[in-house]
C-alpha positions as CSV (number, residue, x, y, z in Angstrom):
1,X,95.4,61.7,113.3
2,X,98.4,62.2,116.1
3,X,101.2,60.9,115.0
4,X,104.1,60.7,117.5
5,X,107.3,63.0,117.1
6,X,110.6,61.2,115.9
7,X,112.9,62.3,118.2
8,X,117.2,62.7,117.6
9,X,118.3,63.8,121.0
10,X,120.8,64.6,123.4
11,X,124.0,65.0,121.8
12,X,123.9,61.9,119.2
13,X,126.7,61.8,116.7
14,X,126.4,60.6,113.0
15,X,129.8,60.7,112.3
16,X,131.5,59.6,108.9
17,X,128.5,57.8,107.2
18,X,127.9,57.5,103.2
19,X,125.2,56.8,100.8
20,X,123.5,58.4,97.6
21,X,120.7,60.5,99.5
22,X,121.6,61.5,103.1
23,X,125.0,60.8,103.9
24,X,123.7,60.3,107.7
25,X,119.7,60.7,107.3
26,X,117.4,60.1,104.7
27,X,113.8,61.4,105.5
28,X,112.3,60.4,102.2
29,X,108.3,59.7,101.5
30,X,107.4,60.4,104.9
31,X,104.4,62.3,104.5
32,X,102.8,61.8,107.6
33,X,101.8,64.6,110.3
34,X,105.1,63.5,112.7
35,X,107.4,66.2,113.4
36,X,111.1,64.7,113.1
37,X,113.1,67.0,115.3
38,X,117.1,66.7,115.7
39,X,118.1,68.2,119.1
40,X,121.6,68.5,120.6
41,X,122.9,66.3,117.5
42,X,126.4,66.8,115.8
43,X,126.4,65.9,112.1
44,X,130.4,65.3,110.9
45,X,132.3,64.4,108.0
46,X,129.0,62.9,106.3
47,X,128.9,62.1,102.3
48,X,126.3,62.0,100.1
49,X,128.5,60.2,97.0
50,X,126.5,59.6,93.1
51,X,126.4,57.0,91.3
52,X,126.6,56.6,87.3
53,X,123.2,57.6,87.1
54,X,122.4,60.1,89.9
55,X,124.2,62.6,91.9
56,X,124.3,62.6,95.6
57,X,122.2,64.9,97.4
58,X,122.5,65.9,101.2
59,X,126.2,65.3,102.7
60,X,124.3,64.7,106.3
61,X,120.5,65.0,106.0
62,X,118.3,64.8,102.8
63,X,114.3,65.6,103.3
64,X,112.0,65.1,100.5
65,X,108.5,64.0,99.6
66,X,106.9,64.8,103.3
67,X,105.4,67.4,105.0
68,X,106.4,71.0,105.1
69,X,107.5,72.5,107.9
70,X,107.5,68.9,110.1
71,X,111.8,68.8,110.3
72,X,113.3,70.8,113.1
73,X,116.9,70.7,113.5
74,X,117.9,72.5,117.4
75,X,121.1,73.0,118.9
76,X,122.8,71.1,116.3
77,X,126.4,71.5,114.6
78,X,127.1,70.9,110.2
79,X,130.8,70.7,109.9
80,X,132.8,68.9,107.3
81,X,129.6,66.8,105.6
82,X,130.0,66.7,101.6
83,X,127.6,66.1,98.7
84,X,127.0,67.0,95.3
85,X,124.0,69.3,96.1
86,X,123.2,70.7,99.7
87,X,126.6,69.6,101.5
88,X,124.8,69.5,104.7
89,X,121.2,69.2,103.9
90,X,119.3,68.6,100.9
91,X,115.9,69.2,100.7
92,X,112.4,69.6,98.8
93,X,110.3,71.2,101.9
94,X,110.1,73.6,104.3
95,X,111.9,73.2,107.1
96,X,113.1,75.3,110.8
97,X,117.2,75.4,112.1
98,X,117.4,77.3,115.7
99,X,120.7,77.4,117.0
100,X,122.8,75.4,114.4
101,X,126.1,75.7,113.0
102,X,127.3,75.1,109.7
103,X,130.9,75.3,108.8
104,X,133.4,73.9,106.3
105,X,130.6,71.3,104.2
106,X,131.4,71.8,100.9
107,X,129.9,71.5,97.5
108,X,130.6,70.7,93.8
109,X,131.3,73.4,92.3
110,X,128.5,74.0,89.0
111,X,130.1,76.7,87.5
112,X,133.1,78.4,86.8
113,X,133.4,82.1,86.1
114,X,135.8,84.1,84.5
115,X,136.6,87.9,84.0
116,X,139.5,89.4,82.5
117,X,139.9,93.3,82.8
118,X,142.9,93.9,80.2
119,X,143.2,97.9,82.2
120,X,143.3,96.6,85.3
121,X,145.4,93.7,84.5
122,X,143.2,91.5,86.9
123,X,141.8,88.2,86.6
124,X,138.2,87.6,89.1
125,X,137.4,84.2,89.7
126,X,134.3,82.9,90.9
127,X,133.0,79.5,91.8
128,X,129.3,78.7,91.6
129,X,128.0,75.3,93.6
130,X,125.4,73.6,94.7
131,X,124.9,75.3,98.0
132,X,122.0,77.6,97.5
133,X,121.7,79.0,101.0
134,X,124.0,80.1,103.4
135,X,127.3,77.8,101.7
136,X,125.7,74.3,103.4
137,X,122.3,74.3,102.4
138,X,120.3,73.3,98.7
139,X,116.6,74.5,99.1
140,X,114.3,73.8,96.0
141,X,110.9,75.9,95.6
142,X,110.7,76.3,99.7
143,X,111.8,77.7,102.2
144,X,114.1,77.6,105.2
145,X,113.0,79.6,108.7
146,X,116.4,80.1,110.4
147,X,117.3,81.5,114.2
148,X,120.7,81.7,115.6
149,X,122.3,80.1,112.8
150,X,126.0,80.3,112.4
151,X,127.9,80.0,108.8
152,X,130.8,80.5,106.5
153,X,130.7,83.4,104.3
154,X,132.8,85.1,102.4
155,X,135.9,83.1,104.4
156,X,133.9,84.8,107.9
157,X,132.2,83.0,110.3
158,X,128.9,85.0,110.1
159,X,126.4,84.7,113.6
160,X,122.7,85.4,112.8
161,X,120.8,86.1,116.0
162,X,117.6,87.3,114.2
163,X,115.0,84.6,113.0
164,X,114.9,85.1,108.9
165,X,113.2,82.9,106.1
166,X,114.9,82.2,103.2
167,X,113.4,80.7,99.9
168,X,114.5,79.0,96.6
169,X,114.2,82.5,95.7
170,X,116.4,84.9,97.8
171,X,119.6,85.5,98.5
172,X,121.3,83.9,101.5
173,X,124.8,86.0,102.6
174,X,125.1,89.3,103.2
175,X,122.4,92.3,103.6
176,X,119.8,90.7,101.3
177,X,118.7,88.7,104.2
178,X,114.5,89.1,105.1
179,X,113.6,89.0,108.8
């Protein structure tokens, strides 16, 4: 069956929304063969807030229960969007960002870490959240296929100009990278 494409283009802004799954988007039981592509769209100071009974996933977009690989986001900018988990996108499938940027969404933090070394007389402190890939995204069990994606890590805006998959599975800063 052809199934036409839903189409975000051409510099739409979804600016300062809220709500419990996708502070901007939710793309949820959509199983059908349509690719839902975001082009040229700017994704800012988005929330995903919880309730009493269920946290709030995907600060601007949250994708689950559809198709993998049908959500392409192009040419798009992540900045400022908050959730509990994925503070720009949540999601449960596969998925493709080319030329997207993602800076300053933030997480809540799951974990704290402590470690006291008495003969060094230092204390490292480290802050686990629900941002599993590269500080703005939460990927369970799939994967993510990014090109030209920009992001914050380590307090560095880091440019990747080489296309790279990255799973529930692998690590998303730094040299572990897989192209």
């Amino acid at each position: 069956m052809n199934v036409s494409p839903v189409i975000f283009s051409k510099f739409i802004l979804l600016i300062n929304n809220s709500a419990n799954k996708g502070g901007a988007v939710s793309i949820y039981n959509c199983d059908n063969d349509a690719i839902k592509l975001f082009d040229n769209c700017t994704f800012e100071d988005n929330t995903a807030e919880g309730t009493n009974t269920e946290i709030g996933y995907g600060g601007a977009i949250f994708y689950s229960k559809a198709k993998d690989n049908n959500l392409k986001i192009m040419n798009s900018n992540f900045t400022y969007n908050k959730a509990e988990r994925g503070s720009a996108i949540y999601s449960t499938f596969s998925y493709s960002l080319t030329n997207v940027e993602l800076l300053k969404n933030r997480a809540n933090t799951s974990s704290l870490d402590l470690a006291f070394s008495r003969s060094a007389n230092t204390l490292d402190i480290t802050l686990k959240g629900w941002d599993n890939r590269l500080n703005a995204l939460y990927v369970a069990s799939k994967s993510v296929t990014c090109t030209d994606v920009s992001y914050w890590s380590d307090n560095n805006k880091t440019i990747g100009k080489e296309e790279i998959t990255i799973s529930s599975q692998s690590s998303a800063t730094g040299p572990a990278l897989e192209k």
